[in-house]
N, C-alpha and C positions, 0 to 999 in steps of 0.2 A: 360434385357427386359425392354421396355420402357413401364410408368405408364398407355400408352393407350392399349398395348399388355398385362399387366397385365389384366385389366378388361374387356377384351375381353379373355379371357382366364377364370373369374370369371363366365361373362355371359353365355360362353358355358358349365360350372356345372350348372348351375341353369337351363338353358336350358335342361339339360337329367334329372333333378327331375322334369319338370313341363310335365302336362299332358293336353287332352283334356277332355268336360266333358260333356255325352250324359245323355239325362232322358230320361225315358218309349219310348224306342225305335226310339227315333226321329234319321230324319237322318242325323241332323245338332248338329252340336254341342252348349251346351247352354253356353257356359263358359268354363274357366280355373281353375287347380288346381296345385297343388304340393307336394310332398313327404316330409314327416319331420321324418321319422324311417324306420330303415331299414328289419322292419319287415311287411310294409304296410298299414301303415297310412299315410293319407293325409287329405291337408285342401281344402276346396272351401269358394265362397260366400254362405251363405244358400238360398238364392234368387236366386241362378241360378238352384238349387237342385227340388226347389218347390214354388211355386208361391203362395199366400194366397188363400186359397178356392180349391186347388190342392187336386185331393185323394193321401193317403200316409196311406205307406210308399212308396215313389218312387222306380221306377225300376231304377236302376243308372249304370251305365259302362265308364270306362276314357278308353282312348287311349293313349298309350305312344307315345315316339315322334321316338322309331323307328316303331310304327305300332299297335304295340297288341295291344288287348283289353281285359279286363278283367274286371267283374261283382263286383260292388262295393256295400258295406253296409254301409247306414248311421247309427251311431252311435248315437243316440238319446239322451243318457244317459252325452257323454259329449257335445254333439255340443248347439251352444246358435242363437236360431233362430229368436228372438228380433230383430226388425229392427236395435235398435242400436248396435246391437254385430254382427250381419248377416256372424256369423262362421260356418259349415259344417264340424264334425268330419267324415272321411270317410275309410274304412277298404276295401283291397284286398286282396285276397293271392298269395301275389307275395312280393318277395324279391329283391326292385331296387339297382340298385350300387348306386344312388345317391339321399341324398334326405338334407336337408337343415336344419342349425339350426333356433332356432327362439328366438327372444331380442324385446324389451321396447327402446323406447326413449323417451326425454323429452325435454325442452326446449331447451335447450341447445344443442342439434340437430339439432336446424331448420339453411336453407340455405344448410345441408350437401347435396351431392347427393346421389341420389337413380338410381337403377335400374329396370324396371319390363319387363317379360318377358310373352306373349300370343296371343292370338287369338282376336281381337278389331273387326275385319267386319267377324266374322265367322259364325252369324248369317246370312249375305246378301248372299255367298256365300261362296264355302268349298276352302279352304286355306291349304297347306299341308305346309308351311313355317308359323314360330312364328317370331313374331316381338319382338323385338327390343326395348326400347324407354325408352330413358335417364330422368332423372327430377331432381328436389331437393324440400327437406320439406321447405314447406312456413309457418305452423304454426302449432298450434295442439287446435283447437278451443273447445272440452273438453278433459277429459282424454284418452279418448277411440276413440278419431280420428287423423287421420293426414291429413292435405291436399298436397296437392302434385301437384306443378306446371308440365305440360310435359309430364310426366309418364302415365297419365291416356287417352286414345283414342277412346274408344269405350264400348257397353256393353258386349260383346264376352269378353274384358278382363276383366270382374268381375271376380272374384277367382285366379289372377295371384295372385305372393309374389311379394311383395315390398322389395326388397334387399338394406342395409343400407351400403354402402362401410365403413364408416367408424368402424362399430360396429361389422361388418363383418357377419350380422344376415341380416335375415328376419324378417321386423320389424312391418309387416301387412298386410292384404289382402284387394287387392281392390274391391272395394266395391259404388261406384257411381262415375256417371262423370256429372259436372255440366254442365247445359245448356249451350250454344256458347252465350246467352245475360247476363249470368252471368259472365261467364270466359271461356276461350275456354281452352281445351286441360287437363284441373284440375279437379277435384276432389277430393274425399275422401279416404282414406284405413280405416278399422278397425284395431286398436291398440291388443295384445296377454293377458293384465292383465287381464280383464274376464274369460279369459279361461284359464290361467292360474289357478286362484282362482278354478275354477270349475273342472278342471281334476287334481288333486293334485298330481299323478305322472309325471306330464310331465315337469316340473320345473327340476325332476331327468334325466326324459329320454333326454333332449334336452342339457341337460349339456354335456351326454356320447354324444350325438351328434355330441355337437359343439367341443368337443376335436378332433371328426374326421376328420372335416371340418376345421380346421385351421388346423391341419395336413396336407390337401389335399392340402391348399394354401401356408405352409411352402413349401412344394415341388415347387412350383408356381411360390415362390419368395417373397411373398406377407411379410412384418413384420407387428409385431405384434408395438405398439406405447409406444415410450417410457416417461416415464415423463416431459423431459423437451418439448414433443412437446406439451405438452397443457396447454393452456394459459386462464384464467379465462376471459370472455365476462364481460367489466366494463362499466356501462350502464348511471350514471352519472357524474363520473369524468372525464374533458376532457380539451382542450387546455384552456376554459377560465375562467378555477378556478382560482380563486384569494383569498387572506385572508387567513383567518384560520390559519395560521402556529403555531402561538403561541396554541390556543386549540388544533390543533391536534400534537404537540410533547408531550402536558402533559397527554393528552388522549393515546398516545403510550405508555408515562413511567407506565402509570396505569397495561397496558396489558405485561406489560413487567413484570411485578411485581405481585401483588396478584390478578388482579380484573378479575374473571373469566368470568363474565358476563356486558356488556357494554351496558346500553339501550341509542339511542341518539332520543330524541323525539323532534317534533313539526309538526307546519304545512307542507301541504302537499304542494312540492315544494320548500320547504326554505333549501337545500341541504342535508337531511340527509342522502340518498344515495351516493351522490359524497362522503361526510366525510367519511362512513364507508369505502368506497371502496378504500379513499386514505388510512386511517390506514391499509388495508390489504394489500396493496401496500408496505408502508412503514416497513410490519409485514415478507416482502420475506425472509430476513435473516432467522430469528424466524422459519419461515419454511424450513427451508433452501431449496430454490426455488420447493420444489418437491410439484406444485399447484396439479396432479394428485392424487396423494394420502393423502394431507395434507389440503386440502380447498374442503370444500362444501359450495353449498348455497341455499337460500330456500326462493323464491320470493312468497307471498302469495299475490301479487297486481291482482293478476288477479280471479276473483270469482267464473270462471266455474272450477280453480283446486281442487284437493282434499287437504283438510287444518287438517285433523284429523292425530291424532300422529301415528296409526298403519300406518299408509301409508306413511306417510317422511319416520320414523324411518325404516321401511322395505327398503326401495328404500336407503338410507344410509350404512346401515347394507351392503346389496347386493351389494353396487356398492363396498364396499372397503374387498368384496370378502367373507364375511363371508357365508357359508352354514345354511340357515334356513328349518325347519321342519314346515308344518303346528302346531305344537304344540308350536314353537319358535314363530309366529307372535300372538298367542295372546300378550294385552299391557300388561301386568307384565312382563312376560318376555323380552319383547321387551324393556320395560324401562329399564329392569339390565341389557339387552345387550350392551343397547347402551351407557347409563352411564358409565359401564364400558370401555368401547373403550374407549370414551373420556376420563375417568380420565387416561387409562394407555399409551394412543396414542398423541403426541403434532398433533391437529388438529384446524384450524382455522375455525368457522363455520360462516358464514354470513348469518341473516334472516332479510327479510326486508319485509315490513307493516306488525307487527304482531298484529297490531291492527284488522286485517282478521279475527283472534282466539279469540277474544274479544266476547263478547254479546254488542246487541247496534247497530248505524250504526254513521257515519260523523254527522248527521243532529242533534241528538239528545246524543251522547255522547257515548263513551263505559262501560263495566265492567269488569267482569272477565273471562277467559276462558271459551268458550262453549265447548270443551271438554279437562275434566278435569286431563285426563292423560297429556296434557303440563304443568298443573301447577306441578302436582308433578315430573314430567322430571327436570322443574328450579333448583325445591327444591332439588330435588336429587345430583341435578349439584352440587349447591351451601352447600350442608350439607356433600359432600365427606369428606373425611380425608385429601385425597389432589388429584388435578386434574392439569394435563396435557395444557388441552386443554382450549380456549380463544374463548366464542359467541360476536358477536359484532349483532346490533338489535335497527332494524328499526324500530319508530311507531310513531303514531300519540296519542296514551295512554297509558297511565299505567296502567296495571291488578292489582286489589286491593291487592288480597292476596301476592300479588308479594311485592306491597309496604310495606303492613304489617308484612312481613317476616322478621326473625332476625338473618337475616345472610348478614349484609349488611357492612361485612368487604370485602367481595367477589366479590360485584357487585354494581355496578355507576350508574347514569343518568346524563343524559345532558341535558338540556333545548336549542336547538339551536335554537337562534331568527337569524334575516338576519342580512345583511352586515353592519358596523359600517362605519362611514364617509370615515374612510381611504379608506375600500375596496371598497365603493361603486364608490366612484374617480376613483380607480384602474381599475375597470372596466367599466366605461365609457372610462377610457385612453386606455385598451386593446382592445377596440370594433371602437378606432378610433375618438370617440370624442374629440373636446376639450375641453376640461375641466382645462385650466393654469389657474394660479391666474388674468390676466387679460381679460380673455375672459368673455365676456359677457354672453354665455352659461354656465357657472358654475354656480350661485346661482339657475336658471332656474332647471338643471340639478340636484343639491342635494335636493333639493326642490323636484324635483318628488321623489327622493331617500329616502327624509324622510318622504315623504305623504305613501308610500309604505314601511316603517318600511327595508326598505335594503332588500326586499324578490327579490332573485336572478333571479328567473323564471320569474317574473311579469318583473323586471328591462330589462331583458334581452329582454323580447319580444317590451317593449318601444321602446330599443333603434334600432331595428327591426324596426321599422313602423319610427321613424324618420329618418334613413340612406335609407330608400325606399318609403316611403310616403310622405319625407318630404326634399327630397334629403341634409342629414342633417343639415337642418333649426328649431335648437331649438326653435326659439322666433316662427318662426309658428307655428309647434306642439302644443306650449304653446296656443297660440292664438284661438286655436280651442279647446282645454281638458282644459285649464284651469280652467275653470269653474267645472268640476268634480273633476278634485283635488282637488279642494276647498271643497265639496261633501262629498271626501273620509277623508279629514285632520280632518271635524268639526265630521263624524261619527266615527271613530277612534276615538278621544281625547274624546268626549263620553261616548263611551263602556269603554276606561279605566279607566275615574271617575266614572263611577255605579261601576264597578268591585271595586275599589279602595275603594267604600264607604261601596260597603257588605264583603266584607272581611280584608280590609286595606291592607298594599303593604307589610305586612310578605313573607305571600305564595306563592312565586314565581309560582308555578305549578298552582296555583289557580287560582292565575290571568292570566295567560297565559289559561286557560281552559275557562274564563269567556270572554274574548275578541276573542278566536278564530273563533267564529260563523262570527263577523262581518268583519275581518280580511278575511275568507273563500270567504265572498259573494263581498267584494268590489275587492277581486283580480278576481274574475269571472266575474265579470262587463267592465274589465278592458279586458281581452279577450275578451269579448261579442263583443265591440266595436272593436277590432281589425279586428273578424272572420267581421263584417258586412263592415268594410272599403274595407277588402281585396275581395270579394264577390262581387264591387263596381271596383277597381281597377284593379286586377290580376283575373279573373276568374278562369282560369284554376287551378292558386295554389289553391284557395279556394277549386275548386269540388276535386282537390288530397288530402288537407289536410281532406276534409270531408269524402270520400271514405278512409281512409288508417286508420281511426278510426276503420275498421274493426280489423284490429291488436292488437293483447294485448300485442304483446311483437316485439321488432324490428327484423325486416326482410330483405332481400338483396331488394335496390331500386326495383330491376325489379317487387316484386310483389307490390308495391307502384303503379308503373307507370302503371303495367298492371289493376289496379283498376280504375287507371284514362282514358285509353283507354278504357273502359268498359260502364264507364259512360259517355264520349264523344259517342261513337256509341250511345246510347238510347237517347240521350239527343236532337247529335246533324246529328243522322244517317248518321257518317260518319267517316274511322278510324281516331286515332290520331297521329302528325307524332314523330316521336324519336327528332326529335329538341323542340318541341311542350312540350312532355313529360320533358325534361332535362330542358327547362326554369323553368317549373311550379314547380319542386323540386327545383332547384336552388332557387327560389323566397323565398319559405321557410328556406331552409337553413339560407339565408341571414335575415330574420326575426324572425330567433331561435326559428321558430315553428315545426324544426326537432331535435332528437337526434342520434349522429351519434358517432357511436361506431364499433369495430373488433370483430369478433368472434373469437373461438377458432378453428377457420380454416384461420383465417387473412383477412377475406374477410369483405368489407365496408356494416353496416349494419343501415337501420335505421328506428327510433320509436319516440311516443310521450312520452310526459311526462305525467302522468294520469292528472293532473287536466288542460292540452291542450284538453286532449282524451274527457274527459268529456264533453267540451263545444264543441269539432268538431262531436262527436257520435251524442248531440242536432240537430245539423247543420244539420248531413246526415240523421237523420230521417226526417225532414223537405224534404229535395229531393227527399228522395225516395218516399214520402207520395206525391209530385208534380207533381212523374214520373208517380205514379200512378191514377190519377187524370184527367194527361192528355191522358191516355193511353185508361181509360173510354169513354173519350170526341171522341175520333177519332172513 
């Protein structure tokens, strides 16, 4: 059976647990639903149930899709009628042959495809055939949403299941579709953690579930995934790493050996991500390649996720199969669950910004943990008898009690500052520059490399705007920013003699904390002038780079592109064409104002770097405060 006959074969089970969904005797139906036990439960939208200001409790009845009907109660006790949860528990009595398990995603999701299956114009007129309609996750903008390119068509299909092919669950209920001057065809689903939290048996009952259900699909053909097919999404190690060799083989002999816990800190952008990622790379052996069960990772760069330790630690625990009990997720026990895995499990764990978990913000400095079960998770780590498993960890600070702890035969720091002369050569040579000992672009060229202390990101976007702005003509470049480098070299040399002179040059850490502020502001200055050249030159890249800041984490181009056709139509009420769209990424690409990376479906995916994101999120509130402005005027 071929993988299209498969999921057509998927979609017609999901097709017999989904229902139609009638209130106080209308004769239209107001939405869709579907079956999750086989004793007659089902979920809806709560919004297609009952409308705010509605008398309730509603008279409800679904229709199955060979016909019956049968009188339905809502469940008040578990259903979460919040706009942001907009769940509908709903009770029959009727026993379906088929009703659906239900699963969580998470980043690491987005791009996969999805399925949904309902009624979209069932409101306009009555429809006795269910639709159809393919998509994939484009992101998950807080915990408790998915958005969903394609899937989403209408408001008839509020209360369909969002079916995760690869998780082989129902992974949310749809639940809004965005306007056609926002996006067409997308929308939102609500995410099952809520309600999971809130009915505390159904974590058991959808377990018995889903044994049945991946039963149905064993017969189907459908396998289940084995370890070597999944592959960790590396976000900044890529073709033009350069350096480091010598640090990161001694930074491996560490983790080879005692140091359980690996902090590599600095600024934001100066590669602590690519490092960590090459050491896990280099760590596959150590694991012996099985990344499904032996590597996790824990991105807290993004602020709408949740960053408290019951919540990692659960979703950890869970994913590597452990059975938890509402009494197993309180944090005590969650901390000696997890401790324990790690110390008896060889597990490689990656956390990056854990300056997120910090008190404090970038602007004015961090402290210690704001919730204090991660301090004593470290401690615990680090005070075992003896442990397994290897954290490697990203941040821009150090947590005090962390430093002050005395078990620091276990656990490292790194201080990583930018590229050193060789590598900074290196990659002006790998980006195409010349840079030989006779070329007149060389002094020019290290010159900006050491006005810019070797910071990779910053270097990288230069040489960006001179291979495109400048069709790489160093002495013009020079000719036009010189004068700012001059700027950044005299503010720099500065902040490190004040630094120098309140603490003297002992404290590596200290001084590096004391200069970072003005370090942060001149490499922002440095994009500022970029976004406003490009904004000038390449319009189109600009309004994509500024629209795709909606993104916190990388996505497949199409919903990149589809941002930028988006704001083409309002801007310039007219579509935009597929050659039009491919230039304007290209343009970026070529100016390393993208990141581009595979997922763990192998598909081309791509994001910014947060401190790009930072100055183009500026940029797009600026347009869209323009859009609306001019929208008054008309």
């Amino acid at each position: 059976m071929t993988e299209i006959e498969l999921k057509q074969q998927i979609q017609r089970a999901v097709e017999k647990a989904t229902v139609k969904i009638f209130v106080d005797e209308s004769e239209k139906p107001q939405g869709t639903g579907f079956f999750i036990t086989g004793d007659g439960y089902l979920l809806t939208a709560y919004h297609c149930i009952r409308a705010e200001g509605e008398k309730y409790p509603p008279e409800i009845e679904i229709q199955t899709g060979t016909g019956d009907k049968f009188k339905a109660q809502l469940d008040e006790a578990k259903s979460l009628p919040q706009k942001d949860y907009d769940i509908a528990v709903l009770k029959v009595f009727y026993h379906p042959e088929y009703y659906l398990p239900l699963g969580v995603v998470s980043d690491n999701d987005r791009d996969d495809e999805v399925v949904s299956l309902g009624y979209p114009a069932v409101h306009l007129y009555e429809s006795e055939r269910i639709g159809t309609y393919s998509g994939k996750i484009s992101r998950l903008p807080t915990d408790n949403k998915i958005e969903i390119t394609n899937a989403v068509q209408g408001s008839g299909h509020s209360g369909s299941a969002l079916y995760h092919y690869a998780s082989k669950r129902v992974i949310g209920i749809l639940s809004e579709v965005y306007e056609p001057d926002v996006m067409t065809n997308a929308g939102l689903a609500v995410g099952f953690g809520p309600l999971f939290e809130k009915w505390l048996e159904l974590k058991n009952v959808t377990k018995q579930v889903a044994k049945e259900w991946d039963e149905r699909l064993k017969q189907l053909g459908v396998k289940s995934p084995t370890p070597t097919d999944f592959t960790p999404q590396w976000f900044g190690y890529d073709k033009h790493w350069v350096g480091r060799e010598k640090l990161t083989a001694e930074l491996i002999v560490k983790m080879r050996n005692d140091c359980r816990l690996l902090l590599i800190l600095g600024l934001t952008g100066i590669g602590k991500t690519a490092l960590a990622e090459k050491i896990a790379i280099e760590l596959a052996d150590w694991l012996e390649e099985d990344w499904q069960n032996s590597f996790r990772r824990a991105n807290f760069d993004y602020s709408e996720k949740s960053t408290d330790f019951v919540t990692v630690a659960t979703r950890w625990l869970e994913e590597w199969g452990e059975k938890l009990t509402p009494e197993d997720t309180k944090p005590e026990r969650l901390l000696n669950r997890l401790v324990k895995r790690l110390c008896d499990k060889r597990v490689l764990v990656l956390i990056d910004s854990m300056e997120r978990l910090l008190t404090g913000n970038e602007e004015e400095g961090w402290g210690d943990f704001a919730d204090n079960w991660w301090e004593k998770f470290f401690l615990h780590l680090l005070s075992a008898e003896s442990c397994q498993s290897r954290l490697i960890v990203t941040s821009q600070d150090l947590p005090v009690q962390l430093v002050n702890s005395r078990f620091k035969n276990f656990w490292h720091h790194h201080i990583l500052y930018g590229l050193d002369e060789f590598e900074q050569e290196a990659l002006f040579k790998i980006t195409g520059l010349d840079i030989s000992p006779t070329s007149s672009n060389r002094p020019l060229l290290m010159r900006l490399g050491k006005a810019y202390k070797g910071h990779p990101l910053v270097l990288r976007v230069i040489i960006g705007e001179i291979c495109e702005s400048f069709s790489r003509n160093v002495q013009a470049y020079w000719n036009e920013v010189g004068s700012k480098i001059e700027e950044v070299e005299k503010a720099l040399a500065e902040a490190e003699a004040d630094a120098g002179k309140k603490i003297g040059r002992h404290d590596e850490w200290e001084l590096h904390k004391l200069t970072r502020e003005v370090c942060l502001k001149v490499n922002k200055q440095r994009l500022q002038s970029v976004f406003e050249r490009l904004a000038k030159q390449v319009k189109d890249a600009y309004l994509l780079v500024c629209a795709a800041s909606v993104y916190r984490v990388p996505v497949q181009e199409i919903g990149w592109l589809m941002q930028l056709a988006n704001f083409v139509r309002r801007l310039e009420r007219q579509e935009c064409s597929q050659q039009r769209k491919d230039r304007a990424l290209d343009e970026l690409c070529k100016r390393f104002l993208v990141e581009e990376s595979v997922n763990h479906n192998n598909k081309r995916v791509v994001g910014q770097h947060n401190l790009v994101r930072s100055v183009a999120l500026e940029h797009n509130k600026q347009l869209l405060q323009r859009l609306k402005e001019e929208m008054k005027s008309v």
